[in-house]
N, C-alpha and C positions, 0 to 999 in steps of 0.2 A: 407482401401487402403493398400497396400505391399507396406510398406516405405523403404526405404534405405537412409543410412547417415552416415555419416562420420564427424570426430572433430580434432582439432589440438590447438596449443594457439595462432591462429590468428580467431578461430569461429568454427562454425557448419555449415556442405553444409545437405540438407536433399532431396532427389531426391523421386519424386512422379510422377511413370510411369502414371497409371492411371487418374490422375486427370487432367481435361481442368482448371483449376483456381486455384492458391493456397489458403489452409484452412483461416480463420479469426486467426489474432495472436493470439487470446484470447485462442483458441482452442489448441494453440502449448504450448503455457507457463503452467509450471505445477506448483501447487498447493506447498508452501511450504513446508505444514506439510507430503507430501507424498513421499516430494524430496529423505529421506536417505531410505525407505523400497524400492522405484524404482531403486536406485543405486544399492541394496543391491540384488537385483534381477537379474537385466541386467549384470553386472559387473563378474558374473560368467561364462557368456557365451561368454566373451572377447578374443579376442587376447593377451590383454594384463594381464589379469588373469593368462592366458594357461604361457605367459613368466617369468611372476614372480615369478608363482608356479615352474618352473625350474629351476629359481637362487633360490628361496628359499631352494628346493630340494639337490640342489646341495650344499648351504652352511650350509647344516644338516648333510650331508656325506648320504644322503638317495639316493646321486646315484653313486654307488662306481664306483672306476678306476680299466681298469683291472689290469695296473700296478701303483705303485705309482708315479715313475718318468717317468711317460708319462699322455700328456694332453688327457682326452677323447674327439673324435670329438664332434660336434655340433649335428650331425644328430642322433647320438648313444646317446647322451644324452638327444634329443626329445622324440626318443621311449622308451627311461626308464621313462622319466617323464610322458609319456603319459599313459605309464601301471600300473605307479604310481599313477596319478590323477584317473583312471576308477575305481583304488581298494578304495582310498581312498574318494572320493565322499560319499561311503556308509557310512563315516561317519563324521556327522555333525563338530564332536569336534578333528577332527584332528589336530594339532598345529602349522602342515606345514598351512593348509588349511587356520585357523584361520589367522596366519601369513600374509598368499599373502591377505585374504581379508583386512587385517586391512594398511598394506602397499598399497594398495588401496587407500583406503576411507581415508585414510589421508597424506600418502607421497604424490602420485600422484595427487590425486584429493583433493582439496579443497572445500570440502563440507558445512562447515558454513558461507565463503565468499558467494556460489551462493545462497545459504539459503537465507544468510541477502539481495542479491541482488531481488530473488523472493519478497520476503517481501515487498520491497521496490517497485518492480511491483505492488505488490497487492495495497498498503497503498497508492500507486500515487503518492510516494515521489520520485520516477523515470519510466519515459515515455518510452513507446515502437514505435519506430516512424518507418513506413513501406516507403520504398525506390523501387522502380521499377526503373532498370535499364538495358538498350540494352546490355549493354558488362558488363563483371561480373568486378571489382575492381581488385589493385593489392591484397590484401586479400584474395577475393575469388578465384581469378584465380591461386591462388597455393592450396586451397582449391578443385577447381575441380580438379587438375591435379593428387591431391593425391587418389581424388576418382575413376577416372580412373583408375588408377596403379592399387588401392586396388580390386575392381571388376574384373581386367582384368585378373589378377592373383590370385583372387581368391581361386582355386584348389590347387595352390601352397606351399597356407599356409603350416606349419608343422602340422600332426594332433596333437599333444599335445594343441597347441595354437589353429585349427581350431575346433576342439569337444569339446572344454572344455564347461562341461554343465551345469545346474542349478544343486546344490548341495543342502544337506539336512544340511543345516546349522543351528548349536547351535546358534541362538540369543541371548539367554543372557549370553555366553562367548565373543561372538563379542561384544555387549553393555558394558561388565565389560573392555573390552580392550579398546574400545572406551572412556569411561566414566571416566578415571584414574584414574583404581585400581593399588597395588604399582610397580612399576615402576623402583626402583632402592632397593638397598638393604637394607638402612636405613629406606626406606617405609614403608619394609615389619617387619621389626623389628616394627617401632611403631606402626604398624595396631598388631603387637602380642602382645607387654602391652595394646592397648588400646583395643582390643575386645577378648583378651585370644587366647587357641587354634586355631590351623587352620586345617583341613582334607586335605590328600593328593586330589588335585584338585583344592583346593580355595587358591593356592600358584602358584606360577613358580618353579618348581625345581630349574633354574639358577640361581635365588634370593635366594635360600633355601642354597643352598650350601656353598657360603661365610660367611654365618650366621654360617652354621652347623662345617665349618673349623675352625675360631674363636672361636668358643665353644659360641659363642652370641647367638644363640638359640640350642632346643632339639631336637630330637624324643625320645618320648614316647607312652608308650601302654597303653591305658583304652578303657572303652566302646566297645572292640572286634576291635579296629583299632586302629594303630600307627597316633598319632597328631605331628605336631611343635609349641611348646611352647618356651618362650623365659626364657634364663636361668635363668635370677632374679625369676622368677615362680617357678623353681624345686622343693623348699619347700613347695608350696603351694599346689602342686599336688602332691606331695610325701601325705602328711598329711589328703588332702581332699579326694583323687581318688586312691591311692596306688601306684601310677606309682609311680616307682622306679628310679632315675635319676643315670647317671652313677657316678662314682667317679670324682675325682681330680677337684670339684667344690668349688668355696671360699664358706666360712661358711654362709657370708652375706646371699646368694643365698639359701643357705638349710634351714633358718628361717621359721618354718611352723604355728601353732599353730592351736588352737579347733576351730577360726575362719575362718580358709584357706578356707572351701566348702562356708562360705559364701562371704567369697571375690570372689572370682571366679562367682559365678552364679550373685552376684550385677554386678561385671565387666559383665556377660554375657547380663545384661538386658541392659546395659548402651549404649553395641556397637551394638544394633536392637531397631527396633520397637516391636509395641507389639507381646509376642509367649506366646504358651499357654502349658500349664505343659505337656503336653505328648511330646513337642519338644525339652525339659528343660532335660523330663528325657532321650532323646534319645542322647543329647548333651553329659552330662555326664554318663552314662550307669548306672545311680543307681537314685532312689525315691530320688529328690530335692523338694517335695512340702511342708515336713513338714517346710523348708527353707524360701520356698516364702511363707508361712503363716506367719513365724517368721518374715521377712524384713517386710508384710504388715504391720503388727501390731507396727511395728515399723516406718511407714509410710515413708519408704523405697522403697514401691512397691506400685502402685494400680492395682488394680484387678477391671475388670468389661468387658464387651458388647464393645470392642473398634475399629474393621475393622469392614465395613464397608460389609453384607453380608457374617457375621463369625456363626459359628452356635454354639460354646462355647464361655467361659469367657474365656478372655485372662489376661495377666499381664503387667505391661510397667511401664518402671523406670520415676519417675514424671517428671524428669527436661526430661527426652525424649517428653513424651506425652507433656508437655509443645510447644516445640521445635514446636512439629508436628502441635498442634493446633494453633501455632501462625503462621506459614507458611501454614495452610490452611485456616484459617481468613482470611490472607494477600491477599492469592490469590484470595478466593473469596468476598473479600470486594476490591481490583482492579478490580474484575471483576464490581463491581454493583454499586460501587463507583461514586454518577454524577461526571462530572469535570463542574469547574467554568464555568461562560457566558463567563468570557474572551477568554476561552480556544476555546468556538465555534468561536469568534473573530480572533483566530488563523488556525484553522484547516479550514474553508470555502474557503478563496483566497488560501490554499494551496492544497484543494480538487481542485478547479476551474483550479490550475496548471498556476495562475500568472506569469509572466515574465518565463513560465519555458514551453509554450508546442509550437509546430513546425508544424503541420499543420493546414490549415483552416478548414478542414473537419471533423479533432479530435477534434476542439474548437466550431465548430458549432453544433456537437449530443447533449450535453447537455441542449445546448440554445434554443430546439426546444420550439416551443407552445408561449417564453417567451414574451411579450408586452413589448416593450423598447422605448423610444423617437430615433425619428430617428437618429438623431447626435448623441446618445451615441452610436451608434452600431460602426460608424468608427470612434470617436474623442476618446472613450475610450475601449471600452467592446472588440473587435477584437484588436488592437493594444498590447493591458494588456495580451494575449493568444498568439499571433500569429507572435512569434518575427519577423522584417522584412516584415511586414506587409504591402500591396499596395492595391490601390482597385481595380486594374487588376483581383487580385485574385477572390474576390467576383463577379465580373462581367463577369467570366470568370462561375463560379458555375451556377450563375444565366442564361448565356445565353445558357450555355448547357442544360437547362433543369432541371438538377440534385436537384436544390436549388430554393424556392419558396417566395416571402412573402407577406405577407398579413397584410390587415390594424387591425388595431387592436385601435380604436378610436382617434382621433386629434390628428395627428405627432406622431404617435405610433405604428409599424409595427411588427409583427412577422414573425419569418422565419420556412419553413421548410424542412424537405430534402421530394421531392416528394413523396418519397415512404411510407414514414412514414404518412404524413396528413391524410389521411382516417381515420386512429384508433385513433389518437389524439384531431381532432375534429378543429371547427372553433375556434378562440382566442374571448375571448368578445371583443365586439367594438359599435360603435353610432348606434342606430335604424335604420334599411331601410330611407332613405329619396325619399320624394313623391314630384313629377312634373312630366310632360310632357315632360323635357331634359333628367331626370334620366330616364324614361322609354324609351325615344328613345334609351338612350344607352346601355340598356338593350337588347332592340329589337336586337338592330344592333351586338352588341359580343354574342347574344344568335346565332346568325348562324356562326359567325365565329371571330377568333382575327384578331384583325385591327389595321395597325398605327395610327397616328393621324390623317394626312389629309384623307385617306381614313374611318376612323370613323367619319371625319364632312360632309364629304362628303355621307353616309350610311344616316345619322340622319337629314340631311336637317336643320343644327343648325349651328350660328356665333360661330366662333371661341371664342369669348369674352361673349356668355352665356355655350356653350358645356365643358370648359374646369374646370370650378368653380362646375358643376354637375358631372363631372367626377371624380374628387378628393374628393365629396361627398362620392360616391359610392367606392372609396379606401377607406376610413376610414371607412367605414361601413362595410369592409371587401367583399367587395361582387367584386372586379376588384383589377387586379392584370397584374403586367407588367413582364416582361421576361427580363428587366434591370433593376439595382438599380441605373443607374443613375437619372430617374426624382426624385428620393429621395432628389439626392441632387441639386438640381435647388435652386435660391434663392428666386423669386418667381413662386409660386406653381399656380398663381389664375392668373397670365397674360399672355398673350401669347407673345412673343416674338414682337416688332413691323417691321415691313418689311423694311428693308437697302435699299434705291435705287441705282442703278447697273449700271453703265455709259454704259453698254450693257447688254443682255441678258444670254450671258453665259461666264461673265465674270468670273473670275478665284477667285475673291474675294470672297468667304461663310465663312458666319456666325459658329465656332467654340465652342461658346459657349454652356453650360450646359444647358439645357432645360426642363422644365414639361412636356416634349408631345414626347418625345424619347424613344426609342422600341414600342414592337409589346403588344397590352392590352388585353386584354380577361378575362373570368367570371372566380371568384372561384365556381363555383357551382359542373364542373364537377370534381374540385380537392377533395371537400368534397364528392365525391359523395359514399362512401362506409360505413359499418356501424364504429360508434366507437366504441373503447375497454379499458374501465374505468382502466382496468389490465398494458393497455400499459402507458395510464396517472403515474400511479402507477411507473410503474418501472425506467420513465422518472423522474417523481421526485428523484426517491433514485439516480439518476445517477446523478443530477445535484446537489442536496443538500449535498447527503452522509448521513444524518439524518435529516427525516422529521417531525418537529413537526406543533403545529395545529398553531402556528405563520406564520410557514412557509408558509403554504399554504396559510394562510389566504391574506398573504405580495403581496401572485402573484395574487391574483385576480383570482382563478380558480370557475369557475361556482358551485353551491352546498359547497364548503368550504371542512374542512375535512373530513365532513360528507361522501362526493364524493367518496371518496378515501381509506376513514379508509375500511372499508370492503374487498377492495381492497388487500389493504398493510396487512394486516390478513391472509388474503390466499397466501399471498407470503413468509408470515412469518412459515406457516402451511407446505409449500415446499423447505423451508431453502434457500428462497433467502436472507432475511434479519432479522433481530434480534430486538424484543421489548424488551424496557428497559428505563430506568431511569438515559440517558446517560448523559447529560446535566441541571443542577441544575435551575429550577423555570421555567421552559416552560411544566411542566404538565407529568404524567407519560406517556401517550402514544406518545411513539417516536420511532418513526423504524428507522434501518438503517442498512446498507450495512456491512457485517464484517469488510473488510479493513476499514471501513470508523470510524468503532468504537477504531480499533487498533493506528489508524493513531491520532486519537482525544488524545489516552493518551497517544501518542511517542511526542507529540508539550508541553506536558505540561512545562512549564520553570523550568530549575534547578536551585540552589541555586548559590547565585553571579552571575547569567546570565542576562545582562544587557539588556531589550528589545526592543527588534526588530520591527525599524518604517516601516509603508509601507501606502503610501496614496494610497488612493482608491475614484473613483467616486461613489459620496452618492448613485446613484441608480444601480449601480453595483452587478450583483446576488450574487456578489464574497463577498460585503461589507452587514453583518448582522443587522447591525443597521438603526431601523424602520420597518425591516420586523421579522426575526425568534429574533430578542432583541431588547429589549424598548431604547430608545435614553440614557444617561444620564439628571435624576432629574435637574440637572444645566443646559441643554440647553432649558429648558421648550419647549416653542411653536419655535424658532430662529434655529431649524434643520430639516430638511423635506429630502425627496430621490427627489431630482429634478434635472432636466439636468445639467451640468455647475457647479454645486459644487462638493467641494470634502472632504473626510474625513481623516483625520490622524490616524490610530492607532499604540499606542504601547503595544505591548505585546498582542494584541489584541485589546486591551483596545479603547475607541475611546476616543481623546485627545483633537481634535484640528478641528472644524465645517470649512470650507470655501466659505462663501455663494459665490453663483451665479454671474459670472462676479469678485469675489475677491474683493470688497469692502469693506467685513467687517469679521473680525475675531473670532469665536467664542470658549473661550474655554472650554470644557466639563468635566472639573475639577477645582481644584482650583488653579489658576497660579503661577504655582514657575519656577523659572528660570533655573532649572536643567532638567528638562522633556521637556521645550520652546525651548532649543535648538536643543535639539535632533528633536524634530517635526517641528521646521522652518529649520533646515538643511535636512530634508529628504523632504519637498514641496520644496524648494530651488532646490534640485537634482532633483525635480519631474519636473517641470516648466523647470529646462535647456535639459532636455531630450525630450522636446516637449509634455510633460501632458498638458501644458495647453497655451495657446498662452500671455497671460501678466497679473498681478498682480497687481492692484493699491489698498491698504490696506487704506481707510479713518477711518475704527473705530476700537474699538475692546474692546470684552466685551461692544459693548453699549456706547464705549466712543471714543472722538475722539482718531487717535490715538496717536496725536503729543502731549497730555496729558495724556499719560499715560507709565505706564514703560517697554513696552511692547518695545517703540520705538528704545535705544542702541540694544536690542537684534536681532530686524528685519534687519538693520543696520550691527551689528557685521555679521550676516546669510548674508546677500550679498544683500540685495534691496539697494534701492539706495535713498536719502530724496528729498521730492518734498512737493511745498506747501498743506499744508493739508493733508501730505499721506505719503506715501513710495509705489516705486515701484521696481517692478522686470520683468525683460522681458529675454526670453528664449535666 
């Protein structure tokens, strides 16, 4: 597509003539690590390149006046700039050039904030949330208006600013500007004791200068070129290289002796990695190996095979080589490094994007396939995602079409977005069931979907047998409705009984929630395409971030890992995702998504960081315990993933069981009163924020709880003492 766009510090407008629909975000956001060579690219062919390289130009005196007390106009000093940029393009290492690029990429542009922001895309420690709106924002609408302007006039540009082209630019003099080489004058002085000489080029003249009017550093001549050495050196390169230093130097400075060539080349090894003797001798312009045989031996130097596809022995001063191999350990033992179980305790609700993400749509892709009790889906799992949460929303998905669900055995439904269920496949769920009601109502939605009364009326069956076979055949996944409200009916197996109506079309109807509301119909033709074990695959890594053989085992998918591994191999083989040994005692093969590996060791807790509580409903994809991690030894058999309860963790960690209904307390450590607080004030704020509708605590640990010492603390937390109990109400 011919994009066109425009930026300012209120956003980005990006105008796409050609296209009827705009791209998937995914596709717009760019990759971090590609972010500064793309800038490094574009950035040349700017307007704002073309400008700065004119002030720059201009405060070089590289665009003279023709008088001195007179200002040259603007438009004479475009065309000089312009025929100054066309000559100087040709070459990479210009300093103007270098200049306007690095004034760029760092005055103007703030390139490691959007870095860390990208990251943070990727890692899903921040959300991209898509807004479709009729009239552009006050934001936008000075955003378009800029675009206009910019387009409209176009032609007008000045050509210095509109041709300015891609340039044949030195990189690694931008990286050494970028990367703070010295920078001011004292820099450059200790960058010349601590690694010796400098070659004209591996300096700034303007830093060289104040050095060289002090008399703080030299030039001298060896090796067939003039160096800058710094003056305390003069004897040293007087004695070891002949350079000759001028006069009127203190004596301290002229101290030389039969050691100088070796001081100097140890300082040379000191301020590099490893070089090998022909770079040694080209440094100092004379045979330095009988030298570096003398320092080996004196184990001063080692010598041996040390980059990494070199095709000679190189040299490298120990405490460097040291240095080097302890910062490539570091890196790559972080790299392969597992992190704790706890750490998956923390990374998973924050992959899932807990209290943290804005649409239902973006909280429902990952959820796809998944078997859930039906009340967790609104009492916890949507609500935990989808701040501001109604179930307009979902009923709104559901009746357009778009969003699906299906049984997935007793009170257990999955969902899915239409388009997707073909590749994915049916959810496991209860056997077909066999009668004569089930087949009628088979018969009857095998030719078309039907309400209620029109399905009892098809099937020639009482209301009060049709209705108990119908909700068979939901659990069995085989019937599925176009509303989630008969979800939420309270009873599923009665039929509502008939109100009598002091007339017939009186104005009084029944409002209530009902089993037998919207239109039912087969999944047969939902499943009807083939499936693709591949999309399984990548549906996991979306929803886990790292999938190991717990994981899959926890969801109940048909075949087990077995399913899958094959799968997640060849995804690995095409660099969607990465095996490894990310996570400590769940088995080495574990796939997982890059960001999702990065994000696992950005959660790790730093030191005196005091852990962060967050309750989670136990059967929560979001909450890891029971499924991708074994419960804690202390809760034995007393914790299960079941509807209605909920789990504490901190730091991950899981702390604190709360069975079903809140009767009794369990805790998954050993109880001390310092960690009780913190996780009875975080279910405390859970419960008034509407987690869970009331709390009545009778035990805890197994014991009642008005005997034990659990109860000032419940108490101090905010319940309230009742006989036999404590309670707490939202």
């Amino acid at each position: 597509l011919e994009v066109q766009s425009i930026w300012s510090d209120d956003g980005i407008a990006i105008h796409l003539p050609d296209a009827d629909t705009p791209p998937p975000t995914d596709d717009i956001v760019i990759a971090p690590d590609e972010l500064e060579e793309l800038v490094v690219q574009e950035v040349g062919q700017s307007a704002l390149f073309g400008a700065r390289f004119r002030e720059n130009a201009a405060r070089a005196l590289l665009i003279p006046r023709r008088r001195p007390d007179q200002r040259t106009p603007l438009w004479q000093q475009r065309l000089k700039a312009q025929g100054l940029l066309q000559v100087a393009r040709k070459y990479g290492s210009f300093p103007i050039i270098l200049e306007t690029y690095r004034e760029c990429l760092q005055d103007v542009f703030d390139l490691p904030a959007l870095k860390r922001l990208l990251q943070g895309l990727r890692t899903r420690e921040l959300d991209v949330v898509d807004v479709e709106t009729a009239s552009a924002s006050p934001y936008s609408a000075s955003l378009l208006f800029d675009y206009i302007a910019t387009y409209m006039y176009e032609d007008d540009t000045p050509p210095a600013e509109r041709r300015a082209q891609a340039l044949s630019l030195d990189r690694d003099l931008l990286e050494a500007q970028l990367r703070g080489d010295p920078r001011t004058v004292d820099q450059l002085h200790d960058k010349l004791r601590l690694r010796g000489d400098l070659r004209t080029g591996e300096y700034e003249a303007r830093l060289a200068e104040p050095l060289l009017a002090e008399r703080r550093a030299l030039l001298v001549r060896f090796a067939g070129e003039e160096r800058l050495i710094a003056a305390e050196d003069a004897g040293r390169y007087r004695d070891a290289l002949g350079a000759m230093p001028p006069g009127g130097l203190p004596e301290v400075f002229l101290e030389g002796g039969s050691e100088s060539l070796e001081q100097l080349v140890l300082r040379y090894a000191r301020g590099r990695g490893p070089f090998t003797t022909a770079e040694a001798n080209a440094r100092f312009g004379i045979d330095v190996e009988p030298v570096l045989v003398s320092l080996e031996r004196r184990d001063k130097l080692l010598r041996g095979e040390l980059r990494p596809g070199g095709t000679t022995r190189e040299w490298c001063e120990p405490d460097v080589l040291r240095r080097l191999r302890r910062a490539s350990l570091a890196a790559l033992r972080k790299e392969v490094e597992p992190a704790e179980q706890a750490a998956l305790g923390r990374f998973l609700p924050n992959w899932h994007g807990i209290d943290r993400r804005a649409t239902l749509r973006e909280a429902l892709v990952p959820l796809q396939g998944l078997a859930l009790p039906v009340t967790l889906w609104e009492s916890e799992v949507l609500p935990r995602r989808v701040p501001g949460y109604n179930a307009g929303q979902l009923d709104q998905l559901c009746a357009s079409g778009e969003v699906v669900w299906v049984g997935a055995g007793l009170d257990r439904v999955a969902i899915f977005f239409r388009e997707d269920a073909p590749v994915l496949g049916r959810p496991p769920a209860t056997a077909p069931p066999e009668g004569d009601a089930h087949d009628r109502i088979r018969a009857a939605l095998g030719q078309s979907a039907e309400f209620w009364y029109d399905l009892v009326a098809a099937t020639e069956l009482e209301a009060a047998e049709a209705l108990p076979a119908l909700w068979d055949l939901v659990w069995a996944g085989e019937v599925t409705n176009d509303a989630w409200t008969p979800l939420r009916a309270g009873r599923r197996y009665q039929t509502a009984a008939p109100k009598t109506r002091p007339r017939r079309f009186s104005r009084q109807r029944s409002a209530q929630v009902t089993a037998t509301q919207g239109r039912w119909s087969p999944t047969e033709r939902l499943f009807a395409g083939k499936t693709d074990p591949r999309a399984l695959a990548e549906l996991l890594l979306e929803r886990q971030g790292i999938v190991t053989r717990d994981s899959v085992r926890g969801e109940g998918i048909p075949g087990g890992y077995g399913a899958v591994y094959g799968q997640l191999r060849a995804l690995e083989t095409l660099g969607v995702c990465r095996r490894g040994y990310f996570v400590e005692g769940l088995g080495g093969a574990q796939f997982a998504l890059p960001g999702a590996v990065e994000r696992l060791r950005e959660l790790r807790p730093r030191e005196s960081e005091e852990p962060e509580p967050l309750v989670l409903a136990a059967a929560d994809p979001a909450q890891p315990y029971g499924a991708s991690l074994p419960w804690p030894k202390r809760a034995g058999a007393r914790a299960a993933r079941v509807a209605g309860a909920q789990v504490v963790l901190l730091g991950g960690e899981a702390a604190l069981f709360v069975e079903r209904g809140g009767r009794s307390l369990v805790p998954l450590r050993d109880p001390e009163d310092d960690w009780l607080r913190v996780a009875l004030a975080a279910l405390v704020d859970y419960v008034k924020q509407g987690g869970a509708k009331r709390l009545a605590v009778e035990r805890f640990d197994g014991q009642p709880v008005g005997e034990t010492e659990i109860m000032p603390l419940l108490l101090e937390a905010g319940f309230l003492a009742g006989p036999r109990r404590a309670v707490l109400r939202p």
